[in-house]
C-alpha positions in Angstrom: 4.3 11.5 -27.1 1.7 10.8 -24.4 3.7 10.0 -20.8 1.9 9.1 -17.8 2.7 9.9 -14.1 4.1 7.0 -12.3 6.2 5.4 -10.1 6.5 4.9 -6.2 6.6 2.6 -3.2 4.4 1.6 -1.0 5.1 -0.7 2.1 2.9 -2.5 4.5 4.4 -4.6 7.5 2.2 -6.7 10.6 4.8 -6.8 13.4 4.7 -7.2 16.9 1.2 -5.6 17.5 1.5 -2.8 15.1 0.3 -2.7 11.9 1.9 0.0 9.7 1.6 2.0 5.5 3.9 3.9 4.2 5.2 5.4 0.6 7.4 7.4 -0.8 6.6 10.9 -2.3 7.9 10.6 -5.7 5.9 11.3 -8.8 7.7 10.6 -11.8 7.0 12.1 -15.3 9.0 9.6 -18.1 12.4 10.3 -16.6 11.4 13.5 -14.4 11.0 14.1 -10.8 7.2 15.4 -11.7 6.5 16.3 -7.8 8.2 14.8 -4.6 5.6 15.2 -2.0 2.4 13.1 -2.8 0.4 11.8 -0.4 0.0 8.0 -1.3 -1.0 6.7 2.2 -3.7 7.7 3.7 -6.7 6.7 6.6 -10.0 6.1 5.4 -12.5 8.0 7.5 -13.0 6.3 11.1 -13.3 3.2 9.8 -9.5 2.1 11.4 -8.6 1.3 7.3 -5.4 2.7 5.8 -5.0 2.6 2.2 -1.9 3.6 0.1 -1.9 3.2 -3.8 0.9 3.0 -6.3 0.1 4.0 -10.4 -1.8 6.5 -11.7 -3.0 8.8 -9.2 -6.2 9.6 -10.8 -7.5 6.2 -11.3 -6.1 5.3 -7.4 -8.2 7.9 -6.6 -11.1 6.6 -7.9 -10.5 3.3 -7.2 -10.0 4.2 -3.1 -13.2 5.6 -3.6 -14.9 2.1 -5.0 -13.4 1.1 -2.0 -14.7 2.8 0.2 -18.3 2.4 -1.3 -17.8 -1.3 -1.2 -16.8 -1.1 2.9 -19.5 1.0 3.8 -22.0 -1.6 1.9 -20.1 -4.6 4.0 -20.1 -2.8 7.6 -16.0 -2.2 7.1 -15.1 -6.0 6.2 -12.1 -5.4 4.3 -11.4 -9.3 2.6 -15.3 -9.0 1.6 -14.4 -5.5 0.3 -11.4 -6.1 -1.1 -13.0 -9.4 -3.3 -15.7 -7.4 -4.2 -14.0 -4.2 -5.9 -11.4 -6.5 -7.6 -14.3 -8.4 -9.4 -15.9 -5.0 -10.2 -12.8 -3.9 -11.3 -11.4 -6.9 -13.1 -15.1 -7.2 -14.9 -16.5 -3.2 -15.4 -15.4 -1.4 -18.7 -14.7 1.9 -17.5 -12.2 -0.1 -14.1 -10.9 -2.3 -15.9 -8.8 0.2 -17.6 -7.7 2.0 -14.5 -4.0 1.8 -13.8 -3.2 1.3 -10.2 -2.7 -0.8 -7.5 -4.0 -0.4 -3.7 -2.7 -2.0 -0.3 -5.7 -2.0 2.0 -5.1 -2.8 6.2 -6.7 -3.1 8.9 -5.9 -3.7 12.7 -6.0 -7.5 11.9 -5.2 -8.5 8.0 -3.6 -6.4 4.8 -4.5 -7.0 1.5 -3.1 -6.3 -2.1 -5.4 -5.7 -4.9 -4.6 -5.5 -8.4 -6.9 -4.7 -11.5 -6.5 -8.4 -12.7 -8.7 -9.7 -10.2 -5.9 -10.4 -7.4 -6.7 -10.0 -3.9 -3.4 -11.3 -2.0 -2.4 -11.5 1.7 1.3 -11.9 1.2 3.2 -14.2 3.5 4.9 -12.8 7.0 3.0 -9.5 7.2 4.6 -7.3 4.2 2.6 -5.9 1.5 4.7 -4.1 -1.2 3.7 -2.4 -4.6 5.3 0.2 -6.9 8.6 0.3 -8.6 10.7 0.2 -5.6 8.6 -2.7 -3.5 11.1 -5.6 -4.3 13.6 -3.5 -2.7 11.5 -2.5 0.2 10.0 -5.9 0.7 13.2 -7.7 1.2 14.8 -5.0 3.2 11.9 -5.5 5.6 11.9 -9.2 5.0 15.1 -9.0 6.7 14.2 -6.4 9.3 11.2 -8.5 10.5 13.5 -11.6 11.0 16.7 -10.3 12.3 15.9 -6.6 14.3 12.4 -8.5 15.6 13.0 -5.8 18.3 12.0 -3.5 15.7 8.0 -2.0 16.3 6.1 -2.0 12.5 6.3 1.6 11.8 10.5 1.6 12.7 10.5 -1.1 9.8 8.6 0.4 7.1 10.6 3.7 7.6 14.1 1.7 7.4 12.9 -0.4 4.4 11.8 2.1 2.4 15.1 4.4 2.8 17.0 1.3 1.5 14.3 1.2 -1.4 14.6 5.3 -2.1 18.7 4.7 -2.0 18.4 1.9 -4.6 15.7 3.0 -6.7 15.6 6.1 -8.9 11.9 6.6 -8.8 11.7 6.4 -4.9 12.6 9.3 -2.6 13.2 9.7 1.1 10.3 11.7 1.6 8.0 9.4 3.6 4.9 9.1 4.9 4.1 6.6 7.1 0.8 5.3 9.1 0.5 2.8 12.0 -2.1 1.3 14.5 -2.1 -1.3 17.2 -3.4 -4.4 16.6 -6.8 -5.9 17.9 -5.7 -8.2 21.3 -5.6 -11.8 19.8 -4.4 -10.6 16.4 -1.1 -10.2 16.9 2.0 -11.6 14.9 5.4 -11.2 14.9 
């Protein structure tokens, strides 16, 4: 019986002039705790991107790489870089059998990108993916509109320990990024 590794959650929120990315460390093998420190969030260079990815890990890996071929040939436009992997991905033989999904933000926008061809920019500033991002999404659905007080980085860390209590493939060890966002950008 062939099992792959999967499983996670990974959050992004736009809030107050903060944009923060953060996961989970859980790696699940069928229905094992496989590792519970991976690093699904990361920074991408100095380009002021932070990616996180939720599937296989190999194929996230080579899909953040795609991406970051595609932002260095489009002088770090993320929607133009984002449109153009998920077409490569969606349309290329070897991609389009790569199993993962990536959130992608910058100090202005965040993007979800699936291997169907989807490039979203969910409503009210929160990306979620991975097994646990219903639960996360609607725990900082509610943050966001009733602890607006909160900064972007306090809300991804509180909405993904509600995921990791709910959720059997999400843990509490997090990892989370943030940045401020560009002066005229900001949400709330």
């Amino acid at each position: 019986m062939n099992q792959t590794i999967h499983a996670t959650t990974v959050l992004g929120v736009i809030h107050n002039g903060q944009v923060a990315l953060g996961a989970d460390g859980q790696a699940t093998l069928g229905n094992t705790v496989a590792k519970n420190n991976v690093k699904k969030v990361r920074k991408l260079g100095s380009t002021g991107i932070m990616v996180g990815f939720a599937g296989s890990t190999s194929d996230a890996f080579t899909l953040v790489e795609r991406f970051e071929e595609k932002l260095n040939m489009y002088r770090n436009g993320l929607k133009r870089a984002a449109i153009e992997l998920a077409k490569d991905w969606r349309t290329d033989r070897y991609l389009r059998r790569l199993e993962a999904m990536l959130v992608v933000m910058d100090q202005e926008d965040g993007l979800i990108i699936s291997g169907t061809g989807d490039v979203l920019a969910p409503d009210e500033g929160i990306l979620s993916i991975g097994s646990g991002s219903n639960f996360a999404r609607s725990a900082a659905l509610a943050l966001k509109r009733h602890a607006s007080h909160l900064s972007a980085e306090e809300i991804v860390r509180q909405a993904l320990t509600i995921a990791a209590d709910i959720c059997i493939y999400t843990n509490h060890n997090l990892e989370i990024l943030s940045m401020d966002q560009k002066v005229g950008e900001q949400e709330s």
